[in-house]
C-alpha positions in Angstrom: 100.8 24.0 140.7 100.2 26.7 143.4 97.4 28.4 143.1 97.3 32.4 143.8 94.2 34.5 145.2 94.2 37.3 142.3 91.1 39.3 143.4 92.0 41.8 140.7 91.2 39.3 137.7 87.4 39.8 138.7 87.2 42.5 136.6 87.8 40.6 133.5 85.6 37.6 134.1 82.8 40.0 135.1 83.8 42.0 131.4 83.0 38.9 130.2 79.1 39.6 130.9 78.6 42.0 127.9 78.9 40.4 124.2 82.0 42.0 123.5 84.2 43.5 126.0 86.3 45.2 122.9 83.0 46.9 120.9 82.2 48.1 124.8 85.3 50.0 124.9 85.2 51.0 121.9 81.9 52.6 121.8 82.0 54.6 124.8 84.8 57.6 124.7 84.1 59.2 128.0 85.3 55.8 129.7 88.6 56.1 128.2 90.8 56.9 131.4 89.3 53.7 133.2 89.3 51.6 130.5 93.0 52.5 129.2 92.5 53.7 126.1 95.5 55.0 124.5 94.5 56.2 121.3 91.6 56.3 119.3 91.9 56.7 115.7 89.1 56.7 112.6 89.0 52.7 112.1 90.7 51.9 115.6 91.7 52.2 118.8 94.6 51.1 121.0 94.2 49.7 124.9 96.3 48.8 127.2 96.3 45.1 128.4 95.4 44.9 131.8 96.5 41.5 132.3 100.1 42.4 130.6 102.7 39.7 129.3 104.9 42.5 129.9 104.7 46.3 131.1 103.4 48.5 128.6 101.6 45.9 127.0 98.8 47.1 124.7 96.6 45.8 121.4 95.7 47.9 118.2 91.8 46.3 117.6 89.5 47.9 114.9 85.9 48.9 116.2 84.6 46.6 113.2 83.8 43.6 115.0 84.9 40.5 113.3 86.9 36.8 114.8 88.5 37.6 111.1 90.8 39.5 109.4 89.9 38.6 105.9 86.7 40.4 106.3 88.7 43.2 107.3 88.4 46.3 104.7 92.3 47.4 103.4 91.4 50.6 104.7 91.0 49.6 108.3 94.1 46.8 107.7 96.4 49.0 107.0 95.6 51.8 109.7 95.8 49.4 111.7 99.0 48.4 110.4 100.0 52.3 110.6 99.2 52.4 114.5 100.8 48.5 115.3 104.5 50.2 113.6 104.4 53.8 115.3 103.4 51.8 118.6 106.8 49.8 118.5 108.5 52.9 117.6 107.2 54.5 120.7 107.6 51.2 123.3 111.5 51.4 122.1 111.2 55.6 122.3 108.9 56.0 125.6 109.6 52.6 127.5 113.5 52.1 126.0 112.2 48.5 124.7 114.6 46.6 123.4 112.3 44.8 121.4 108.8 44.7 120.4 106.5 41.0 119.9 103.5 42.0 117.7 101.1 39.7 116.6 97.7 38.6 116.4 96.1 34.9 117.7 93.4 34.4 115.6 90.7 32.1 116.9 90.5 30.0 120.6 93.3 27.2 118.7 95.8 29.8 118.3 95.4 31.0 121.8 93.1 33.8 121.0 91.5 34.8 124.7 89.1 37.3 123.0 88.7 35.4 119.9 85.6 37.0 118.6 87.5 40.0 117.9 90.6 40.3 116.2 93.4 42.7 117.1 96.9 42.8 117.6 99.3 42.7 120.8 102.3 45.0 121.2 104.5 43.8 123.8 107.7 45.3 124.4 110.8 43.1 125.6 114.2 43.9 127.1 117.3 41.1 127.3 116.5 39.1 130.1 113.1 40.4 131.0 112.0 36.5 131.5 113.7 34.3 134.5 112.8 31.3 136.2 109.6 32.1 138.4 107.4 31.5 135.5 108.7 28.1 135.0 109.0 27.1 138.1 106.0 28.7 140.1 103.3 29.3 137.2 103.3 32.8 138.6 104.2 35.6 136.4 105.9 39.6 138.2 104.8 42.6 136.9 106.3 45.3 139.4 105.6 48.5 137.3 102.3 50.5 138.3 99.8 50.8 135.6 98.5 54.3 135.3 102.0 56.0 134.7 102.9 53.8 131.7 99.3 54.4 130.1 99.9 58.2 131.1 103.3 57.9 129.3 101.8 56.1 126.0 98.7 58.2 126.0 100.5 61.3 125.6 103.0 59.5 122.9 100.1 58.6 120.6 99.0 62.0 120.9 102.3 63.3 119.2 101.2 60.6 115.9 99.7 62.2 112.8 96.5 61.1 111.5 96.5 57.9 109.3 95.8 58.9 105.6 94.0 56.3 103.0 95.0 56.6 99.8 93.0 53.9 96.9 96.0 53.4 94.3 
């Protein structure tokens, strides 16, 4: 396997100094810009992945801090849930996905990297977005900039209306 000089990835081993690099984020509003935060709602908040599986790449992840989503309230589930379907609609809208993965790996087995606190992964797909260099050289392309796709989603989430509980 070759391995690549990535000077860049710093940043997240050194995020890895505080107790949770999501409740950081989370708490601290006037960071937003740097941290690429996208939207911030009443129970949760969506950020960009800086390491991206694909561009555009971002996670819904409540400001409750919890490694489970049983202990989640339904209130915060389902705004959640509200932001994770209106954030595919917008990857397909803003980015012309062709697709959308969404999920959650919950706890370090299922290949949870942040497994102390749960939240969800949006990543938008197009046909053939994958080839052969990941296979073959362990090395994965991203060749679109970072701050225009989190201007473009930044200014999408701000065209969503508020997420409304309602107790049946």
């Amino acid at each position: 396997m070759q391995h690549l000089c990535a000077p860049w990835r710093a940043e997240y081993f050194n995020s890895k100094l505080v107790d949770c690099v999501f409740c950081e984020i989370g708490k601290d509003a006037t960071q937003d810009d740097k941290t690429g935060v996208i939207f911030r709602a009443k129970h949760c908040f969506g950020v960009m992945n800086r390491f991206p599986y694909s561009p555009g790449h971002f996670m819904v992840i409540p400001y409750f801090h919890t490694d489970n989503i049983e202990k989640l309230d339904d209130e915060i589930w389902f705004e959640m849930s509200y932001y994770v379907k209106n954030g595919v609609k917008i990857l397909k809208d803003e980015l012309n996905a062709g697709g959308v993965n969404i999920g959650m790996n919950l706890g370090k087995a299922a290949g949870a990297g942040i497994a102390e606190h749960v939240h969800y992964h949006l990543v938008p797909r197009w046909e053939r977005d994958t080839n052969f260099i990941t296979t073959i050289a362990d090395v994965r392309v991203n060749g679109v900039p970072f701050h225009p796709l989190f201007t473009k989603l930044k200014e999408a989430f701000k065209t969503i209306t508020e997420y409304k509980f309602e107790r049946n």
